[in-house]
N, C-alpha and C positions, 0 to 999 in steps of 0.2 A: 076094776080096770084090768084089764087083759095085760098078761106080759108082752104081746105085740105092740100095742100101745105104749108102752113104759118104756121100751125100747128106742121107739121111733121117736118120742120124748127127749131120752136122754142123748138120741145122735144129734137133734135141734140144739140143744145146749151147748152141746160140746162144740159145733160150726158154731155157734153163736160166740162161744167165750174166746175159740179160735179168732172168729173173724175181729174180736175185741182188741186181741192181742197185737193181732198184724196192724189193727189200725194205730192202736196206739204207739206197735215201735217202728213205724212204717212212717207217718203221718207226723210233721212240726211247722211251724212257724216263725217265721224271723220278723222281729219289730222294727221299728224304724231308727237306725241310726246304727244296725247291728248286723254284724255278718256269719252267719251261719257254716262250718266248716265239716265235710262228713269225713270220719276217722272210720279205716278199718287195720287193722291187724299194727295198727300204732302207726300208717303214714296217714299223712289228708288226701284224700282223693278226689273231691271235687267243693264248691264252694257256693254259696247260692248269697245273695245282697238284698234280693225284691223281699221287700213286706209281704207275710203272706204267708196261707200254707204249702206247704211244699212236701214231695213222697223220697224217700229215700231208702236205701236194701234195710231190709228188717236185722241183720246181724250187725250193720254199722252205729259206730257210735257219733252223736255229736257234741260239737263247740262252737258255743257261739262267744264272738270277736266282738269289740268296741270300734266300731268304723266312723266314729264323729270324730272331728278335732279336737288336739290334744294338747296340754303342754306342758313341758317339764322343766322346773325349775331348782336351782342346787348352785352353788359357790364352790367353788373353788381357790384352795389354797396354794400359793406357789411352796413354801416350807410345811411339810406335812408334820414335821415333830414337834415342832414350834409354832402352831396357826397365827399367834399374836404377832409372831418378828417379822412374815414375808407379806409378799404382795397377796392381794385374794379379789377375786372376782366374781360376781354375781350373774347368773345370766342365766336365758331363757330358748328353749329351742320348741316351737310351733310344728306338729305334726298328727297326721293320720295313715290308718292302714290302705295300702295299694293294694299288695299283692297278697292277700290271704294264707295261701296257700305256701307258698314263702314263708311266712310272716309267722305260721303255727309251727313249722320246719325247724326255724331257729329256736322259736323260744316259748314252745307247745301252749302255746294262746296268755299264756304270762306277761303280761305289761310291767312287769320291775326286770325280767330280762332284757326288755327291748332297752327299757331307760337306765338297765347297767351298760349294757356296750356304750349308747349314746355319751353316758356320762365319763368312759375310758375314753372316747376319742376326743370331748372335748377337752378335758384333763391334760390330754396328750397336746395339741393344741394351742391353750392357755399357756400350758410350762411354757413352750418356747418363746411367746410373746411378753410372758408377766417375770421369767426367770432372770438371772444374771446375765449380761449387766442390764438395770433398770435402763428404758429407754423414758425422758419425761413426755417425749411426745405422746407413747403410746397412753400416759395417765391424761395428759391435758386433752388427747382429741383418740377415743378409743373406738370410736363407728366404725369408720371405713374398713380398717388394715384391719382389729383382729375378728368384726362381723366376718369379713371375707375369709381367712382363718378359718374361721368356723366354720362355717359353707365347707370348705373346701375338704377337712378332716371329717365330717360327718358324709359326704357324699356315698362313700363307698362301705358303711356302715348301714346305710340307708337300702342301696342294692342287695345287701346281705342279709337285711331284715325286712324286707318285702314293704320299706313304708315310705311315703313322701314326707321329706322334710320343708316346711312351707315356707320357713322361718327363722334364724338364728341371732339373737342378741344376746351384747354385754348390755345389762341391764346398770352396775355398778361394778366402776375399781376402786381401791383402796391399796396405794401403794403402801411396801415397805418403808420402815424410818429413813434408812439413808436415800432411796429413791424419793422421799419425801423433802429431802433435804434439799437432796441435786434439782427439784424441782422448784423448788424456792431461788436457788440461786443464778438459776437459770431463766425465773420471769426476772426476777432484780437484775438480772446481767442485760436484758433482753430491753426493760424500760431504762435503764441507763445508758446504751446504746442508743433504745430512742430520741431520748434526752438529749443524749450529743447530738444526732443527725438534726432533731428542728433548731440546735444552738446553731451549730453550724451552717445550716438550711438560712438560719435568719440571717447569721455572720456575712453568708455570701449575698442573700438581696441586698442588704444595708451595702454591702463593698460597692455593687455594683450600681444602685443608686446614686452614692456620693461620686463614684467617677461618672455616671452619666452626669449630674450638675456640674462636675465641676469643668467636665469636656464642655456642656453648656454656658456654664460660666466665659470660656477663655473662647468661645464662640463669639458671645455678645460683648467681651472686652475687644477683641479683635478688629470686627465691624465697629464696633464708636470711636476705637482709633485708627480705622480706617477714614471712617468718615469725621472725625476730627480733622486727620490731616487732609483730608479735600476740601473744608471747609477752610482751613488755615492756606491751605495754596491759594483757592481764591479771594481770598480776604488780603493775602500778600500782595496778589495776582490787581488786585484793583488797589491797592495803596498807591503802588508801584505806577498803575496808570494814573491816578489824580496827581502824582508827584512830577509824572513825565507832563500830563498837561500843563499843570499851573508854571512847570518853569519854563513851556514853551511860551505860556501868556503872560508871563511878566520876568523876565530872566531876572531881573534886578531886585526882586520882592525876594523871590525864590532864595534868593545869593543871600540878602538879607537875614529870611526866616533860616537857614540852614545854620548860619553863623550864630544865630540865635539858640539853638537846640541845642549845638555843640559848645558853647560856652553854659547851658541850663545845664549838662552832664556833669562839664569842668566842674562846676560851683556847688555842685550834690557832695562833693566828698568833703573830711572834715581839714581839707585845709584853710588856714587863718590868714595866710597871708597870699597874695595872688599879686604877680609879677606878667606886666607886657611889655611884648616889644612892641616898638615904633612900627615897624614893619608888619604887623601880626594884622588878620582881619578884625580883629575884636577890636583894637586898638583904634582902630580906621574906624569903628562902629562905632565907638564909647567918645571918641574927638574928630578934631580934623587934624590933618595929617601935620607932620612937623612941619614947621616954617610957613606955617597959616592958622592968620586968630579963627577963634567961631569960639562958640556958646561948649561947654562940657557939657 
């Protein structure tokens, strides 16, 4: 073989192992779920997402990112020297990467960076809600007020680290002893109170009950002595007329019966001996008058 030939050979080689080179530091791909970051001179310069291969400057380095959803979980102590004595909270915060490029900036593609900041602002956070003085509401009902808390001390941690946060819960509290305590005393105060309101709740239907009967009551006494005494007026009301008839239809009956009545009154009481005059009607009734015989 000719040294022209061996020549022309080894420049084939050499473009060959070149063109190798360039493909291989040229030439990557990013998988599904993953985000590709190109580094030159220690900034990120651009960022690629799509599956796939993709070409990038052959002096650039790359990183590739975890861009599926994420979550980090970790408790919280409100007494750091003592974990046993204070309150402590469990909880979770739901995220993925946004902004790449951001997000390598902060914390050069490291996920225990992202979740140390995370974990300083919720810290920060917790203290105020879980610290002195213990609040029992926040132990008895902890969603609303310190989820939104969270939310609200992660926002700008989240801007700062290029990621969305999707999600933020208290997972579990566990308060402190004496918060423990005030919480106890505070359902017991809470159902004693209750207690009293359905005593008293019941106290006042029952009052009000027994005065509607007994309004009712002096209602229906009312009327039957109303209409008692209209039944008594007419009852008097017609004695009154047979009394006026009969001593129109026979005066002398009448005279008679009347003198009768009034000597049946006399004779009801317990006197024993009974005295007339000559002159008296009864007397005229019981005989005939002085100084004429007849029958007794």
């Amino acid at each position: 073989m000719s040294n022209k030939l061996l020549t022309r050979l080894f420049i084939v080689m050499a473009i060959a192992v070149a063109g190798i080179f360039v493909l291989e530091s040229s030439l990557y791909s990013v998988g599904p779920g993953e985000t590709a970051v190109i580094v030159q001179h220690g900034e990120a310069t651009a960022s690629t997402r799509q599956p796939g291969l993709h070409w990038k400057p052959v002096n650039a380095g790359l990183v590739s990112l975890d861009s599926r959803v994420r979550a980090a979980h970790d408790i919280f102590n409100a007494d750091q020297k003592s974990p046993g004595t204070g309150a402590s909270a469990g909880y979770a915060v739901i995220w993925r990467l946004s902004q790449p490029l951001t997000y390598y900036g902060a914390t050069q593609g490291k996920e225990e960076a992202a979740v140390s900041q995370m974990k300083e602002a919720v810290d920060g956070a917790l203290r105020k809600q879980l610290a002195a003085p213990a609040n029992p509401a926040v132990f008895a009902e902890p969603a609303a007020s310190v989820d939104a808390a969270l939310a609200a001390a992660l926002k700008p941690v989240a801007a700062k680290l290029g990621i969305a946060v999707l999600a933020a819960r208290i997972t579990s509290i566990t308060p402190a002893e004496g918060a423990r305590k005030q919480i106890v005393q505070s359902m017991l105060q809470a159902e004693s109170q209750a207690r009293q309101a359905g005593r008293d709740k019941a106290r006042d239907a029952a009052a009000r009950k027994l005065a509607a009967t007994r309004a009712q009551a002096h209602a229906i006494l009312a009327a039957a002595r109303q209409q008692a005494a209209s039944i008594k007026g007419e009852g008097e009301a017609r004695v009154a007329g047979i009394y006026a008839k009969a001593s129109s239809a026979a005066p002398g009956f009448f005279r008679f019966y009347q003198t009768l009545l009034s000597e049946q009154a006399a004779l009801t009481t317990h006197t024993r001996l009974y005295i007339l005059s000559t002159d008296s009607p009864w007397f005229k009734l019981l005989g005939t008058a002085p100084g004429k015989s007849g029958k007794r």
